[in-house]
C-alpha positions as CSV (number, residue, x, y, z in Angstrom):
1,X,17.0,-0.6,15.5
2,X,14.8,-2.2,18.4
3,X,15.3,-0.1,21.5
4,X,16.2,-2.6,25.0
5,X,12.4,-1.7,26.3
6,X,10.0,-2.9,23.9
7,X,6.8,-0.9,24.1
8,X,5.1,-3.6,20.9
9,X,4.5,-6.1,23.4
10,X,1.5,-6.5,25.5
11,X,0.4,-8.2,28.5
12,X,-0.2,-11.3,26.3
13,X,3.6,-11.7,25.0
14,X,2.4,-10.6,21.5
15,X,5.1,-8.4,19.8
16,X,3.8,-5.9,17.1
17,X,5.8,-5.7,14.1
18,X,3.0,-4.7,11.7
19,X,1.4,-1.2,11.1
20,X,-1.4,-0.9,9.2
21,X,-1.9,3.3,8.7
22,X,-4.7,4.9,7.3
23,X,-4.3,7.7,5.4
24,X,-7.6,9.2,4.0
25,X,-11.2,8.7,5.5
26,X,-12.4,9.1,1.3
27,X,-13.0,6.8,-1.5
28,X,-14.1,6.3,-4.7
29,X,-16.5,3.5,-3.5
30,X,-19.2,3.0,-0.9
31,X,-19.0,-0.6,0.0
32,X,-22.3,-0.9,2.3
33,X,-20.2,-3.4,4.4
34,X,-17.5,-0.3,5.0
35,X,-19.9,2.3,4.7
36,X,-23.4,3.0,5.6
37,X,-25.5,4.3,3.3
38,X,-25.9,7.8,4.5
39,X,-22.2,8.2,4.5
40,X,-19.9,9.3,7.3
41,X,-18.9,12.7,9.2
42,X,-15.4,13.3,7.7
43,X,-12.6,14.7,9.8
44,X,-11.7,17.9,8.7
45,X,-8.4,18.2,6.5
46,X,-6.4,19.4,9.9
47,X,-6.9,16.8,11.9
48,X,-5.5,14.5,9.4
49,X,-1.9,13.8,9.5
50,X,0.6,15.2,7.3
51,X,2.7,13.4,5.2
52,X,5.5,14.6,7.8
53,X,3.4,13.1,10.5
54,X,3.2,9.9,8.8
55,X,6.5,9.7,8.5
56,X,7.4,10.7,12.2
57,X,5.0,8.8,13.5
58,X,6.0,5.6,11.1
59,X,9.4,6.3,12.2
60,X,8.9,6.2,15.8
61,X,7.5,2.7,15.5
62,X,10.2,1.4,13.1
63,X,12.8,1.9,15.7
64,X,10.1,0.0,18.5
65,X,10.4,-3.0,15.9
66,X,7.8,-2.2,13.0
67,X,8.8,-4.3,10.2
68,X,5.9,-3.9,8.0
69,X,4.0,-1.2,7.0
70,X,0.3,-1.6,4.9
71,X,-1.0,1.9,3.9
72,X,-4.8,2.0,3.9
73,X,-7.9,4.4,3.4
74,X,-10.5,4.6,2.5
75,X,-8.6,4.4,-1.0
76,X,-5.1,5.3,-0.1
77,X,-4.9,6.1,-3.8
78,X,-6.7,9.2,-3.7
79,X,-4.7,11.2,-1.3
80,X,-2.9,13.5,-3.6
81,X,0.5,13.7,-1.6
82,X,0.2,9.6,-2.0
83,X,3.4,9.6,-4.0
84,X,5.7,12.0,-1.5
85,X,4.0,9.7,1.5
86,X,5.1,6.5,-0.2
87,X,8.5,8.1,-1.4
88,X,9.5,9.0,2.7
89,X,8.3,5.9,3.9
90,X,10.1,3.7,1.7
91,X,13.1,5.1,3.1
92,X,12.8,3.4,6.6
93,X,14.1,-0.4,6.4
94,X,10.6,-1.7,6.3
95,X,8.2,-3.8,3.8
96,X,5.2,-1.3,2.3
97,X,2.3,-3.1,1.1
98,X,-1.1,-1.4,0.2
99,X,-4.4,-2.1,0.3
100,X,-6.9,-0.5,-2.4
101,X,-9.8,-1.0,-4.3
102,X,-8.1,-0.8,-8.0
103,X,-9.8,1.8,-9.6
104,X,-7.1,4.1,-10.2
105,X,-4.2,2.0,-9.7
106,X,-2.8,1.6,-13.1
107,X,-1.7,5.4,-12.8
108,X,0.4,4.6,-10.2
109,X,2.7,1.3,-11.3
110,X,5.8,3.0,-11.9
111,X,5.5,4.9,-8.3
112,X,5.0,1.6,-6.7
113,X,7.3,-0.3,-8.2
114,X,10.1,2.5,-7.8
115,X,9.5,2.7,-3.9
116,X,9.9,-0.8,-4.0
117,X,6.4,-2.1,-3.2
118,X,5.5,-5.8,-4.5
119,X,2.5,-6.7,-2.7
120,X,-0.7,-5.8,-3.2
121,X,-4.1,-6.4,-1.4
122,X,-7.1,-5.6,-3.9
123,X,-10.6,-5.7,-3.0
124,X,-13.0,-7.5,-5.5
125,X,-16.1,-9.0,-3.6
126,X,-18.2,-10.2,-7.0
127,X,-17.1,-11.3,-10.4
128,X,-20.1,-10.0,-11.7
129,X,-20.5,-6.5,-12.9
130,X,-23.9,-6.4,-11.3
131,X,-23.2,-7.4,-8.3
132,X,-20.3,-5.5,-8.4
133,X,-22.2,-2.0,-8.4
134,X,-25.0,-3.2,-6.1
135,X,-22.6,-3.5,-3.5
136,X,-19.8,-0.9,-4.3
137,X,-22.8,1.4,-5.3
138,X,-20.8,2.5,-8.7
139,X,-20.5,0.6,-11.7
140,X,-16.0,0.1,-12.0
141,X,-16.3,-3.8,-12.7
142,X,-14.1,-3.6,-15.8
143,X,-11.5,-1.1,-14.3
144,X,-11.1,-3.6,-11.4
145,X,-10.6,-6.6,-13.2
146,X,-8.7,-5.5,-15.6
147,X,-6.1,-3.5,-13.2
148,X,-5.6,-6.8,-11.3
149,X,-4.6,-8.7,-14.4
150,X,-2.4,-5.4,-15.5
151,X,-0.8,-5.9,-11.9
152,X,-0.2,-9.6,-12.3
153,X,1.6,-8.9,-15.7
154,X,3.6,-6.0,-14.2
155,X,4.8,-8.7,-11.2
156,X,3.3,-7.4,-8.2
157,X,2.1,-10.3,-5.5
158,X,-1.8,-9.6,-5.6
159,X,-4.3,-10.4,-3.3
160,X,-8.0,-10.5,-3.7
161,X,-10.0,-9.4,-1.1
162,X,-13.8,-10.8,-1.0
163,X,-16.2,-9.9,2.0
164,X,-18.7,-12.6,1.5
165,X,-22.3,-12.1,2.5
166,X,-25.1,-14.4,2.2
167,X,-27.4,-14.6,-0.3
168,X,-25.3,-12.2,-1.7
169,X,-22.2,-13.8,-3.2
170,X,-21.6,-16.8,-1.6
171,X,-22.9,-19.0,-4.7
172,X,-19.6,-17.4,-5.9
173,X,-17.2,-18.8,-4.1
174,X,-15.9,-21.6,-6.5
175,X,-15.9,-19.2,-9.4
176,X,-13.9,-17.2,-7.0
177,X,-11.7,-20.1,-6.3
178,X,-11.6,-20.9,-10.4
179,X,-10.4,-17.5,-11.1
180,X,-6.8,-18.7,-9.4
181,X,-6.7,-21.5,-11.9
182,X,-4.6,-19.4,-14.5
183,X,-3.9,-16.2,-12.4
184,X,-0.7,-16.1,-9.8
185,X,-3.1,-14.5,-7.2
186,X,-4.2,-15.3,-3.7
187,X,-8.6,-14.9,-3.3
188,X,-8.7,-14.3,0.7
189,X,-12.7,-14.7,1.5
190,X,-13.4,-12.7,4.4
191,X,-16.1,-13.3,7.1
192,X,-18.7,-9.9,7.3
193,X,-17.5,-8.2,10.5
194,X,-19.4,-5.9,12.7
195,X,-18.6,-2.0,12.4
196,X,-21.2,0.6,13.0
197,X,-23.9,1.3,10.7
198,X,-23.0,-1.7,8.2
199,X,-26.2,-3.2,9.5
200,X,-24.0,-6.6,10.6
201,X,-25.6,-9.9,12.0
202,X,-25.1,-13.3,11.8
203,X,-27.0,-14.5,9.6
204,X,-25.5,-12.5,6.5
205,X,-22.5,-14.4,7.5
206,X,-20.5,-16.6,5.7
207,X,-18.5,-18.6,8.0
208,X,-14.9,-20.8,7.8
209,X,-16.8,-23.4,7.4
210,X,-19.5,-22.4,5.5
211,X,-16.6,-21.8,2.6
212,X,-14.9,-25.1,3.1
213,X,-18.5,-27.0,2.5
214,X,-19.0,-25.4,-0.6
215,X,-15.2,-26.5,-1.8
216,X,-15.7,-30.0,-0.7
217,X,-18.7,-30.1,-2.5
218,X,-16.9,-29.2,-6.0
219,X,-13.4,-30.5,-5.5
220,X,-12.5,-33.9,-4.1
221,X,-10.1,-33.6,-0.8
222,X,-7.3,-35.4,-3.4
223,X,-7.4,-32.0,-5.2
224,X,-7.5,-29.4,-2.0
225,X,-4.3,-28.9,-0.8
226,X,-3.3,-26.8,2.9
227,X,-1.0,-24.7,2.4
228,X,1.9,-23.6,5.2
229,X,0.2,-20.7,6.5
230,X,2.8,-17.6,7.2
231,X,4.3,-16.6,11.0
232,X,1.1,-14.5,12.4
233,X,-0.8,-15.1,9.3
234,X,-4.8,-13.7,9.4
235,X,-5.4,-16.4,7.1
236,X,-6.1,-20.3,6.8
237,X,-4.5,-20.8,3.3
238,X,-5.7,-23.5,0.3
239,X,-5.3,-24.4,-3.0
240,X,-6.2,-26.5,-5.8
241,X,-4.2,-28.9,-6.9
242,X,-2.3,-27.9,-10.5
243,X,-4.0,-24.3,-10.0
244,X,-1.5,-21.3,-10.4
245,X,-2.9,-19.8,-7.2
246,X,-3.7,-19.9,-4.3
247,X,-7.3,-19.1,-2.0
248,X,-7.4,-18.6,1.7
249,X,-10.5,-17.6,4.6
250,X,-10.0,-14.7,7.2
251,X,-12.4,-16.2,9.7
252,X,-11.8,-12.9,12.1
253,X,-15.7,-13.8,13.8
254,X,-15.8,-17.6,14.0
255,X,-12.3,-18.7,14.2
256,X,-10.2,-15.5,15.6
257,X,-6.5,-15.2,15.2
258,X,-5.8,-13.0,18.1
259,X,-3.3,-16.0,19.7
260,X,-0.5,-14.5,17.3
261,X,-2.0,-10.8,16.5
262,X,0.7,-8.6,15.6
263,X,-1.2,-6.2,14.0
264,X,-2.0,-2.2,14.9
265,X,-3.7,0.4,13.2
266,X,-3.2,3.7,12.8
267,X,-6.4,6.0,11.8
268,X,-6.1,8.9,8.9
269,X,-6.7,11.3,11.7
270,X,-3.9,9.7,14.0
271,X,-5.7,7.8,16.4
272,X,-4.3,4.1,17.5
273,X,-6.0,1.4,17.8
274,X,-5.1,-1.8,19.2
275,X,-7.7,-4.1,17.9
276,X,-9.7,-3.7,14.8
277,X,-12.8,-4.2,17.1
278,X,-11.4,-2.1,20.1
279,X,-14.0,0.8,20.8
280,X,-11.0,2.6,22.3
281,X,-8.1,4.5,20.0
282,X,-5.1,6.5,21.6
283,X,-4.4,10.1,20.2
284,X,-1.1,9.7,18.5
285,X,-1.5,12.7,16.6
286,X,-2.7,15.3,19.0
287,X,0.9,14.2,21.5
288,X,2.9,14.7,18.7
289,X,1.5,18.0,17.3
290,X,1.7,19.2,21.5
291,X,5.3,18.2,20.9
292,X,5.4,15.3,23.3
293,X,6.8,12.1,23.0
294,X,4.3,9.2,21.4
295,X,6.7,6.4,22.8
296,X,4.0,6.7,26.3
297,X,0.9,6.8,24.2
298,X,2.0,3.8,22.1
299,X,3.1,1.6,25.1
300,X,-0.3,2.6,27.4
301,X,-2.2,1.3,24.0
302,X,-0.4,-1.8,23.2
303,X,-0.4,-2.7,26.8
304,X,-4.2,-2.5,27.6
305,X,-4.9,-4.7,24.6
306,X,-7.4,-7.9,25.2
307,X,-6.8,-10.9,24.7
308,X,-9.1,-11.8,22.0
309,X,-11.7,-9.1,19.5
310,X,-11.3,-6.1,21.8
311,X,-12.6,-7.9,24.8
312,X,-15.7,-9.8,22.7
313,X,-14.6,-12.9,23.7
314,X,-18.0,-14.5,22.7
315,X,-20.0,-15.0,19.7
316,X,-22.7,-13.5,21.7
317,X,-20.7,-10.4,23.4
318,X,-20.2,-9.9,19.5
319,X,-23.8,-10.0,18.2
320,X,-24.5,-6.8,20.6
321,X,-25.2,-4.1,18.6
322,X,-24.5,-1.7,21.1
323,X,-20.6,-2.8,21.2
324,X,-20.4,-2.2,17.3
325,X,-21.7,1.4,17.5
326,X,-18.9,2.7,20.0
327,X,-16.6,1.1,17.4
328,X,-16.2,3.0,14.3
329,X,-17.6,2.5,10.6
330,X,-14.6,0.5,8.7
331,X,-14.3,3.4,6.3
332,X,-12.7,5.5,9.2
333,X,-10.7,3.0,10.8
334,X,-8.7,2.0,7.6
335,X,-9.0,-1.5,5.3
């Protein structure tokens, strides 16, 4: 139940019903656009939360007016108290969604389908083996694909999550968009963000725009259909005419969202953040483990959030390097 004082909304009138937690800084891939290539410092197991801290924490924000919960990583998959995690959460009255990578999935169907979890974001960012284990630097192609069609037939609402690069696999985008001809899923191409040590510029990227050229160029504006995009959706949402599904663009650099952001995160070692580009996080985890209240923590947070990209209001305030160091690499901050 919403409490009379609502500590989701900031200075901007945006209330923030969506909780994005992270709850491992490991996983079974190394995307270079998630993690460098040296790896990462990992927090050490005790300053990650618990799966009792999870749930305290989660619960704390549930009665602020959370509504949705995505559990994130890393690969969330990996954690080994996964199960008991997604067991206590799914007993606050809250959606659960997860992101993952799909390696590993298909051992866990039955546990997500009997905590009640039916959608599913799953990163795929080439439909080429290859390219596949250039990028992800291991060689799971087959695994992937197939655990996306095994979650299609088991019923789950999937989503496909490409990063797309240039020169990279941008001359896949209308296979991309082809691979929702038969298959009930949603391909979301995502714009390459800036995070420390991904080696980010702008001209790897693959803009809105960029995407919607390349559509026009194989399908006729008869056959591309807008879709009704969802209340604070990230995404601009398409589809093909007589396709089964459906394919979108999270333009998070050229076209920002942050008008109807709804969105925080939480951190696998309990720090919040208020902006996926915010260099600045909140220590949840240490007031709670001090035995204080987070409610203050939480409001200071929400409250000193910018208006728009953690205060890169500009393309070029974005293309400093220096602003994407003090953030952190995406692996830590949680997909």
């Amino acid at each position: 139940m919403k409490n009379e004082k609502n500590i989701l909304q900031d200075n901007f009138g945006r209330d923030h019903s969506y909780l994005r937690i992270s709850l491992i800084e490991r996983c079974n891939l190394r995307c270079s656009y998630c993690m460098p290539e040296e790896g990462v410092p990992l927090s050490p197991k005790s300053h990650l939360m618990t799966y009792e801290e999870i749930y305290e924490i989660a619960k704390t924000f549930v009665k602020h007016g959370v509504t949705k919960i995505r559990l994130t990583g890393g690969e969330p998959l990996v954690r080994k108290d996964f199960p008991i995690i997604l067991e206590k959460l799914a007993s606050l009255p809250v959606e659960i969604s997860i992101t993952s990578n799909a390696v590993i999935i298909d051992k866990f169907v039955d546990v997500l389908k009997a905590y009640g979890v039916k959608s599913l974001n799953i990163s795929l960012d080439s439909l080429h083996r290859d390219k596949f284990k250039e990028i992800t630097r291991r060689d799971n192609f087959e695994k992937v694909h197939n655990n996306i069609l095994l979650l299609v037939k088991e019923g789950f609402k999937v989503k496909v999550n490409a990063v797309l690069i240039k020169d990279f696999n941008d001359n896949e985008i209308i296979n991309f968009i082809k691979f929702t001809k038969d298959l009930p899923v949603s391909v979301r191409f995502i714009e390459f963000m800036p995070f420390d040590g991904n080696k980010w510029d702008m001209s790897k990227m693959v803009s809105y725009k960029d995407v919607m050229d390349r559509v026009y160029e194989s399908f006729s504006e008869n056959q591309v259909e807008r879709l009704q995009d969802a209340p604070n959706d990230t995404s601009k949402n398409y589809k093909i005419k007589g396709y089964t599904g459906s394919f979108a663009i999270i333009s998070s650099v050229t076209n920002p969202f942050c008008d109807s952001c709804n969105r925080l995160r939480l951190t696998a070692n309990g720090q919040l953040k208020n902006c996926l580009f915010s260099a600045t996080e909140s220590d949840i985890l240490g007031t709670l483990r001090a035995g204080n209240s987070i409610d203050p923590v939480i409001e200071k947070a929400v409250k000193a959030k910018f208006k728009i990209r953690g205060g890169m209001n500009t393309l070029d305030k974005l293309q400093k390097p220096e602003r994407h160091n003090l953030n952190r690499s995406m692996i830590t901050i949680g997909g």
